[in-house]
NUVEX-386592 format. One line per 5 residues: their letters; for each residue x, y, z of N, C-alpha, C. Coordinates in steps of 0.1 Angstrom, whole numbers, plus 5000, padded with zeros to 4 digits. Layout:
NUVEX-386592
A	X Y Z X Y Z X Y Z; ...
***
This chain:
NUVEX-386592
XXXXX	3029 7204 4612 3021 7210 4623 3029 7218 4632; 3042 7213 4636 3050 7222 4643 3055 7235 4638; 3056 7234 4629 3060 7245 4617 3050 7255 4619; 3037 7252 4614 3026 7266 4613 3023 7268 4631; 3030 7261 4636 3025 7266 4653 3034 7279 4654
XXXXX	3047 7273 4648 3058 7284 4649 3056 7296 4646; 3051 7299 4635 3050 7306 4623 3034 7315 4634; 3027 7309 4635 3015 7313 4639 3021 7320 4656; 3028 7318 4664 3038 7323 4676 3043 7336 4674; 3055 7334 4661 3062 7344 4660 3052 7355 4647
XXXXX	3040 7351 4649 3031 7363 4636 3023 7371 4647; 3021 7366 4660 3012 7369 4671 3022 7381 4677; 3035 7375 4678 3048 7383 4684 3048 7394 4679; 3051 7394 4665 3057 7405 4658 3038 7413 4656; 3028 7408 4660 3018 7419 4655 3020 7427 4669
XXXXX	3022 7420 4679 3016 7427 4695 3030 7439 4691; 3041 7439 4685 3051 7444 4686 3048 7458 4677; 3042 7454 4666 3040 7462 4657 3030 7472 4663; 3021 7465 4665 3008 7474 4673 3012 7484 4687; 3018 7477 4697 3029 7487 4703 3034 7496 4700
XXXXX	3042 7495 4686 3050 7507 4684 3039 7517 4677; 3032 7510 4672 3025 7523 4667 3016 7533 4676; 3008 7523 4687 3004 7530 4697 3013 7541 4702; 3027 7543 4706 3035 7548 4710 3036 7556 4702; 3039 7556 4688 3039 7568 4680 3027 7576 4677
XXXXX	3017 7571 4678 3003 7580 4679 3001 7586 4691; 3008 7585 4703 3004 7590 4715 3012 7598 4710; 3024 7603 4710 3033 7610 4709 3032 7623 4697; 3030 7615 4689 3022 7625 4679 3010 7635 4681; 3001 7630 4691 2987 7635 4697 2996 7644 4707
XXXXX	3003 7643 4714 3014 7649 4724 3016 7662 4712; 3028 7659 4706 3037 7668 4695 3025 7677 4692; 3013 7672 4684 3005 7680 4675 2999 7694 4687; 2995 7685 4701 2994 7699 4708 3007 7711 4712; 3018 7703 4712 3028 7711 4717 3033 7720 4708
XXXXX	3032 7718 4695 3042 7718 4684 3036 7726 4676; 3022 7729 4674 3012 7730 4665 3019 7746 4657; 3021 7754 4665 3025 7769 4666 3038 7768 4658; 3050 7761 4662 3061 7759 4660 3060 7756 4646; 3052 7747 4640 3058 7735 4622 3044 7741 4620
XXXXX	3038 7753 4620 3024 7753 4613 3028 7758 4597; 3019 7753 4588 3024 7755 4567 3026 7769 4570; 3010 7775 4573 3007 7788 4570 3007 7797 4583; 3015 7809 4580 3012 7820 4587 3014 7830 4579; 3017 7844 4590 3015 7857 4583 3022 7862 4567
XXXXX	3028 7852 4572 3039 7860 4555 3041 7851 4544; 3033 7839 4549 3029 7827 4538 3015 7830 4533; 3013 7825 4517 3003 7822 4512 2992 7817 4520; 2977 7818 4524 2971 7816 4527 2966 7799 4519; 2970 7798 4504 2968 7787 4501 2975 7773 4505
XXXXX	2973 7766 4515 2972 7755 4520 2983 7743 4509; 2976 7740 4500 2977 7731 4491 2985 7737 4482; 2993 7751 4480 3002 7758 4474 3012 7752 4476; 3024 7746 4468 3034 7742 4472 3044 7755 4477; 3041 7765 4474 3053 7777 4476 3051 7779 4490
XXXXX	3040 7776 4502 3034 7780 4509 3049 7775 4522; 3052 7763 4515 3066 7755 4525 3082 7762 4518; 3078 7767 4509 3093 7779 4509 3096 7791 4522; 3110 7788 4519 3116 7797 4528 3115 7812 4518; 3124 7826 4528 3125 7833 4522 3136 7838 4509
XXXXX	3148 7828 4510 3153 7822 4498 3151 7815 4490; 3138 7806 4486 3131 7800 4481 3136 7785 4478; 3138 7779 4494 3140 7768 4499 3129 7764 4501; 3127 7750 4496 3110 7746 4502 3118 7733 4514; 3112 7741 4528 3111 7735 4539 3098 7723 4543
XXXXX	3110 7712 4542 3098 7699 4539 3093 7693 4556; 3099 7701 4564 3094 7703 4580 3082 7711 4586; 3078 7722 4573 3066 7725 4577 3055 7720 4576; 3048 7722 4583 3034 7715 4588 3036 7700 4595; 3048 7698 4596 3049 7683 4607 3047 7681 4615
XXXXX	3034 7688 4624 3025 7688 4635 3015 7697 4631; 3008 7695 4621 2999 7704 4615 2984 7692 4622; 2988 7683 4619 2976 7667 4623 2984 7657 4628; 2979 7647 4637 2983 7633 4635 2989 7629 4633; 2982 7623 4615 2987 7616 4606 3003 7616 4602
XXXXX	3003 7633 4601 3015 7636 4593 3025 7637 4610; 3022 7637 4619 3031 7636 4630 3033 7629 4632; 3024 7615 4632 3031 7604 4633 3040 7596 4620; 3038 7601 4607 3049 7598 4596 3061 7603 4603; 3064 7619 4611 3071 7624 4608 3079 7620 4622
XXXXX	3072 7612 4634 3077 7606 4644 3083 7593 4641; 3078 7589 4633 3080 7571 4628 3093 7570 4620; 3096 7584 4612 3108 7587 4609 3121 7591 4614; 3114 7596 4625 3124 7601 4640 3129 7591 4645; 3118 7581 4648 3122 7567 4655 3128 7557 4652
XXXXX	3136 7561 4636 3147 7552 4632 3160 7566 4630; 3159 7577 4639 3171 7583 4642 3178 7589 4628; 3165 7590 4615 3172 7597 4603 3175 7609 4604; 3164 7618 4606 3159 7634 4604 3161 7641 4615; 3171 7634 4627 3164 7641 4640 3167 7657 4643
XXXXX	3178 7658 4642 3182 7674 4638 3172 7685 4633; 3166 7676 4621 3160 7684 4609 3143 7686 4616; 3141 7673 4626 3127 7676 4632 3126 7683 4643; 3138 7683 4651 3138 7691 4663 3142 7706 4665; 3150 7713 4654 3153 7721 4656 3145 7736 4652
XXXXX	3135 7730 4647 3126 7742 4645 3118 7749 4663; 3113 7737 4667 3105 7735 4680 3121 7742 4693; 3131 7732 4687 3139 7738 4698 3146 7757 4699; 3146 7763 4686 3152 7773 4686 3139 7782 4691; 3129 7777 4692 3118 7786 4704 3118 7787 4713
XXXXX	3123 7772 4718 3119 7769 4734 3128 7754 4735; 3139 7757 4745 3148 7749 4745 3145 7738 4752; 3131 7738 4762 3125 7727 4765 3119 7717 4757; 3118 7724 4744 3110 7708 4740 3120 7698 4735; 3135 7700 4743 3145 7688 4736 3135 7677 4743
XXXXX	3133 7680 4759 3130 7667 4765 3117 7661 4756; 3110 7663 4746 3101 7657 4741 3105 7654 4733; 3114 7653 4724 3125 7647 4712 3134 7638 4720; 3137 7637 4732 3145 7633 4744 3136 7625 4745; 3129 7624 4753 3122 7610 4761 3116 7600 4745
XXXXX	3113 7607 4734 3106 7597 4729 3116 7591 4722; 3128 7599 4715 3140 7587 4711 3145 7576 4724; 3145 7582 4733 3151 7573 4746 3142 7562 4745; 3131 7565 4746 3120 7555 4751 3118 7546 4736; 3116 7551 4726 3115 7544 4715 3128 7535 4713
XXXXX	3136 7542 4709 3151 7528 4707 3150 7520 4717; 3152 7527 4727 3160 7515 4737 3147 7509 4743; 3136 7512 4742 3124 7505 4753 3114 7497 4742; 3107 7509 4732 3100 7500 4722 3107 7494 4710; 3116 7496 4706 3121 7487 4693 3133 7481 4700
***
């Protein structure tokens, strides 16, 4: 009986923890997708109009850039935040947004700050 009390404690712990972080990465993402939208969009003028084209994420050396569209929606912003927030890709996710506008470090800034050291 002591055992499933435990068990039943630390499954309550780890959901409120879990559900937290994800809240956090959906706001953030809802954040990103308005800020960002312009910056990581698939398609523009000198890309394919087809969406679902994989050539559509090549560069003009025929590099396929796996950072485009990573504020295209949500979903894919928050995969692409959730990946941020274990400090893999961070270079690879901020540097598009930052060589436009050197302000959006602080939104790559506040949410690793706040994610490592506050939510996880």
């Amino acid at each position: 009986r002591h055992m499933f009390l435990v068990v039943t404690s630390i499954t309550r712990q780890l959901g409120v923890m879990v559900l937290g972080s994800y809240l956090f990465v959906l706001v953030f993402s809802a954040i990103g997708v308005h800020m960002f939208n312009e910056d990581y969009h698939a398609v523009n003028s000198t890309m394919e109009a087809d969406v679902t084209s994989r050539t559509c994420n090549k560069t003009a050396d025929g590099v396929v850039d796996i950072n485009k569209g990573a504020f295209d929606n949500i979903a894919i912003a928050s995969l692409r935040l959730f990946v941020l927030l274990t400090t893999e890709n961070y270079p690879n996710i901020m540097f598009p947004a930052y060589t436009k506008n050197r302000m959006t470090f602080s939104f790559f800034g506040v949410f690793i700050y706040l994610g490592v050291f506050i939510v996880m």
